[in-house]
N, C-alpha and C positions, 0 to 999 in steps of 0.2 A: 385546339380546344383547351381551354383552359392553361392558355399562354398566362397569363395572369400571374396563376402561382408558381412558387419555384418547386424544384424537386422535395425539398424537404417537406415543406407546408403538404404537401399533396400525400408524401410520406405519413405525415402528424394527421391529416383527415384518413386515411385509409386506417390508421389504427385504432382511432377513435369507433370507425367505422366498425371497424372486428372487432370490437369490443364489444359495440351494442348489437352486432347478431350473433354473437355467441351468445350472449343475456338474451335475447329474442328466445333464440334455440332453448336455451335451459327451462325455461316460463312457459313454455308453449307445449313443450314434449313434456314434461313434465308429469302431468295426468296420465298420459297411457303411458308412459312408462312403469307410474304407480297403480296403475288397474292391472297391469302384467304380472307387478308383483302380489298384488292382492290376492288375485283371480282365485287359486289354489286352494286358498285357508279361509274363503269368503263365503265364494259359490257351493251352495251345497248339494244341487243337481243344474240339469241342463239348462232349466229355464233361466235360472238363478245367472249362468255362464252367460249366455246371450244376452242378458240384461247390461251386462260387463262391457261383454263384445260387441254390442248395438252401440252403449252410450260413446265409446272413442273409435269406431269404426267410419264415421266421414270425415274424422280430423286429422287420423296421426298419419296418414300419407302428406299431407298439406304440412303437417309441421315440420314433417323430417326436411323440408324444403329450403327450410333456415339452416339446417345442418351442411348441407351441400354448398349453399349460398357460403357459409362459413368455412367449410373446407376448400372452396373453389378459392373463393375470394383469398386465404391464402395462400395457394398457388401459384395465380397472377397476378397479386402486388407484392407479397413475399417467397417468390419460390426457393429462397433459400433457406430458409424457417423451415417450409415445407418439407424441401429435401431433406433436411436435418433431424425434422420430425421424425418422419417417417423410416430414417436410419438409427435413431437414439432409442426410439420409442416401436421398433420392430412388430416387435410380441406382442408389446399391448395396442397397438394399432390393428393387428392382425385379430385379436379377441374383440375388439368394438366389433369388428368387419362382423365376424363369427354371429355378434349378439346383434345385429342390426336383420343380417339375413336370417338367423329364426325369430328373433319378432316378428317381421312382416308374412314369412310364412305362415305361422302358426296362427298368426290374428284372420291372414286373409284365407286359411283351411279349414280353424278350427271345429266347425260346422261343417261340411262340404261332405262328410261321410259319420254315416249312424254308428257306426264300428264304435264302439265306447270305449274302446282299450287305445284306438286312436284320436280320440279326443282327448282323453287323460296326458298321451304323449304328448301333443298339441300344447294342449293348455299349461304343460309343467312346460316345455319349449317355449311359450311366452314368456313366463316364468323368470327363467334362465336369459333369453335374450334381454330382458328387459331388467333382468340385476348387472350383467356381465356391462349394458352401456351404460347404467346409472356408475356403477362401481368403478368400471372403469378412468369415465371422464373426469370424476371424482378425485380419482389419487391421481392423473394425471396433469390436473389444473390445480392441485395442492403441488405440485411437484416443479409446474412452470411458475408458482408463486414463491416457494420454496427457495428454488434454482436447479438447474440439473449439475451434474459433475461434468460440465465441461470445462476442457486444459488449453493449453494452450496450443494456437494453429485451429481453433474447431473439434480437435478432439473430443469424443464423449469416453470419460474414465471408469463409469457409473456402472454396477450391475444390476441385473432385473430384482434380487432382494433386495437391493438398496433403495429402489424405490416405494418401497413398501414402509416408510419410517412412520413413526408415530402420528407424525402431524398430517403424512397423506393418507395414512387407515382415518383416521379422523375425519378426514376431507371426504374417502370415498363413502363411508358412512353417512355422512351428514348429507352427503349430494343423495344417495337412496332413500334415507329416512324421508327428506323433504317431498322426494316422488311421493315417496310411501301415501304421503298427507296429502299431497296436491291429487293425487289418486281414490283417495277417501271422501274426500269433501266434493272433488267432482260427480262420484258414482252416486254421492246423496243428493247430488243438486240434479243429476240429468234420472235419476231413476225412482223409480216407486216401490214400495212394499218392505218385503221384509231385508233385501239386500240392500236399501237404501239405510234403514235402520241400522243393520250392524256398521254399514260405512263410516253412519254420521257419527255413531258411538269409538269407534275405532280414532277415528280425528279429533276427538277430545284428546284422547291420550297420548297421540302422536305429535298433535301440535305443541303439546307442553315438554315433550323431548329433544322436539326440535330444538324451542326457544333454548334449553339448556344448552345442548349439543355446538349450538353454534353460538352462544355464549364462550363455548372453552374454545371454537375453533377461532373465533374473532380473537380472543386474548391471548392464545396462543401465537397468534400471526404476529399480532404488534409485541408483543414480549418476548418471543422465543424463535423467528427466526431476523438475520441478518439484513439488515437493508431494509426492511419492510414497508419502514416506518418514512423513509428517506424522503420520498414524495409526499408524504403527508405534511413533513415540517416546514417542506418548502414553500406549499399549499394546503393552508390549515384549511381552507375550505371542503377538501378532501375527507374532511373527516366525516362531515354528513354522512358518507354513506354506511358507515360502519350504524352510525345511529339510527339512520332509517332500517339499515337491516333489524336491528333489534327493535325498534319501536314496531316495523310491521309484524314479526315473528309475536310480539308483546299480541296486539290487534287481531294477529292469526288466533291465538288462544284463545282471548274475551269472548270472541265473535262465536269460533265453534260453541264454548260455553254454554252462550244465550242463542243457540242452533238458531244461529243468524247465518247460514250457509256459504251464501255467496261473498256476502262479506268475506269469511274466516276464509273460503278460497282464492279471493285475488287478493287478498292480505301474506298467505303464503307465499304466491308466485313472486311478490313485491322483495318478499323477505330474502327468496331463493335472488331473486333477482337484485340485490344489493349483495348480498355476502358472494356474487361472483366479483361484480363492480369494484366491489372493493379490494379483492388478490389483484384484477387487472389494471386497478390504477396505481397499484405500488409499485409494478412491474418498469415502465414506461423509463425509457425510453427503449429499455430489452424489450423482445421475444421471449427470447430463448435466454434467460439469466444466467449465469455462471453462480455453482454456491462456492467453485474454487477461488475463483477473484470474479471480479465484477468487470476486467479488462479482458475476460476472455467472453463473456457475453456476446451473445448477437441482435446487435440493437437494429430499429427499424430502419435506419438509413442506408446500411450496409447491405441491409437484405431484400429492401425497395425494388420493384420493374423500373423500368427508364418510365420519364417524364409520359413519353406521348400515351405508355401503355396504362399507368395510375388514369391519365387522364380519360383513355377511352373509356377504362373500367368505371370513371366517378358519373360521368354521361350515362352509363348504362345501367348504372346502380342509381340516377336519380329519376329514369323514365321507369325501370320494370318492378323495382322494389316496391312502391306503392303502389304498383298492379296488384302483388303478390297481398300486399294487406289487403286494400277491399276483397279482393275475391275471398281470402279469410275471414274478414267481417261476415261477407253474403255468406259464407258456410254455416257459422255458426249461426244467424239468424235464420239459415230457410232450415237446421235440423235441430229446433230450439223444443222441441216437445219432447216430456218426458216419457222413458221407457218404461214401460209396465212388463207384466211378467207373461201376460197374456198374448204381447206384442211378436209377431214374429218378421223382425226386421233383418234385412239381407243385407248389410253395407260390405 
């Protein structure tokens, strides 16, 4: 199967490949992540919560699907990324886990008992899962953009404050804020009344922090750390994306403005979705960067499956992955009506 290409070539598409389901991932989870966060300081009794919990309640099982897809995927085309990950990156790999399993607890609970003391924990439990994996991915993918402190032989030199530097609190800020928004503008789009209103009003303000925030974080990348830029000089084409990131973050604003909704919503996703594009195309031909040298990196070729095994995976990744989309499309159209307050939806 796919004798054709050589190892490399097949290497060079699998990255490309992880690249665009990680941006999948970010765009898609992005909304309930940011209803998670919301939920707390939004809702101001029950009905108000379930309006919350209705509106991403048939999707965010179907999006974390991209996440798996994305961790799977590097697994079996890079499992030595993986195993490195998951050895460099311990602790915070262990707190995603953490924030993964009480989001979907608390989403698929929080309802399920009248106990109001256990809904309160519930719902700050969404809360909580739902900053720990915006936060987390955040400073972690500011971090593979950055480079990690690895030595030479594979070594990681690095400690857990150390990954915490300016430009990754910036990163995992900026990955929340964006939920924040993409969480706002969806609760105004799928819901009714008075919790749609404070949404809509909430993403005025948020989108205009964005547009800042990831103004310092874009000009921080190309000016302040190392390498950044190195792929971009060699393909000036590369640079589109930085500008699409801002022109859509620009469009995220306009649109919330003139509570042009959906607009100002897939203007965000767009945004979010370029300012990752653009850390993972400066990365390449790394994984895994070195910010020690650049020869202690782990670039894709070295950490590639054998031929036969990329190629099973590219066969299988071009029959079931646009399974995975329509069936997402058919979701979002058959649960396309707005939640009222009166509504009592079970998802």
């Amino acid at each position: 199967m796919f004798d054709f290409l050589t190892h490399d070539m097949l290497a060079i598409i699998w990255f490309f490949l992880w690249c665009v389901i990680w941006g999948v991932y970010f765009i898609v989870d992005s909304f309930s992540l940011g209803a998670g966060l919301l939920v707390p300081f939004i809702a101001t009794d029950k009905a108000q919560r379930m309006q919350i919990q209705s509106s991403v309640g048939p999707f965010w099982g179907g999006n974390e699907v991209w996440l798996i897809l994305a961790a799977g995927g590097t697994f079996a085309a890079f499992p030595l990324v993986f195993s490195k990950m998951f050895t460099f990156l311990y602790l915070p790999m262990m707190l995603l886990l953490i924030g993964l399993i009480a989001r979907g607890i608390s989403i698929e609970y929080l309802h399920k008992d009248e106990n109001p003391q256990i809904q309160k924990i519930l719902m700050w439990g969404w809360f909580a899962g739902s900053l720990l994996i915006s936060l987390v991915l955040g400073v972690a993918f500011a971090n593979f953009f950055k480079g990690l402190e690895i030595a030479s032989g594979g070594v990681y030199i690095g400690t857990l404050i150390g990954l915490f530097s300016p430009y990754a609190l910036i990163g995992g800020v900026l990955f929340v804020l964006m939920s924040v928004t993409s969480g706002a503008l969806w609760i105004n789009v799928k819901t009714e009344g008075a919790i749609a209103a404070k949404a809509g009003d909430l993403a005025k303000k948020s989108t205009l922090i964005v547009l800042v925030l990831a103004l310092v974080y874009l000009a921080y990348s190309f000016m302040g750390i190392e390498g950044f830029t190195t792929n971009y000089s060699a393909m000036p084409a590369l640079y589109l994306l930085p500008v699409l990131a801002v022109v859509t973050a620009v469009l995220a604003v306009f649109f919330a403005k003139k509570d042009k909704i959906f607009p100002a919503f897939c203007s965000n996703l767009l945004a979010f979705l370029f300012v990752v594009e653009s850390g993972l195309a400066s990365i390449y031909p790394y994984m895994l960067k070195s910010s020690v040298s650049s020869e202690y990196g782990i670039d894709i070729f070295e950490a590639a499956s054998s031929h036969m095994t990329l190629s099973v995976m590219l066969g299988a990744a071009l029959v079931f992955v646009p399974i995975i989309i329509i069936y997402q499309l058919w979701a979002y159209t058959l649960f396309r009506e707005k939640i009222k307050e009166t509504d009592h939806v079970e998802y």
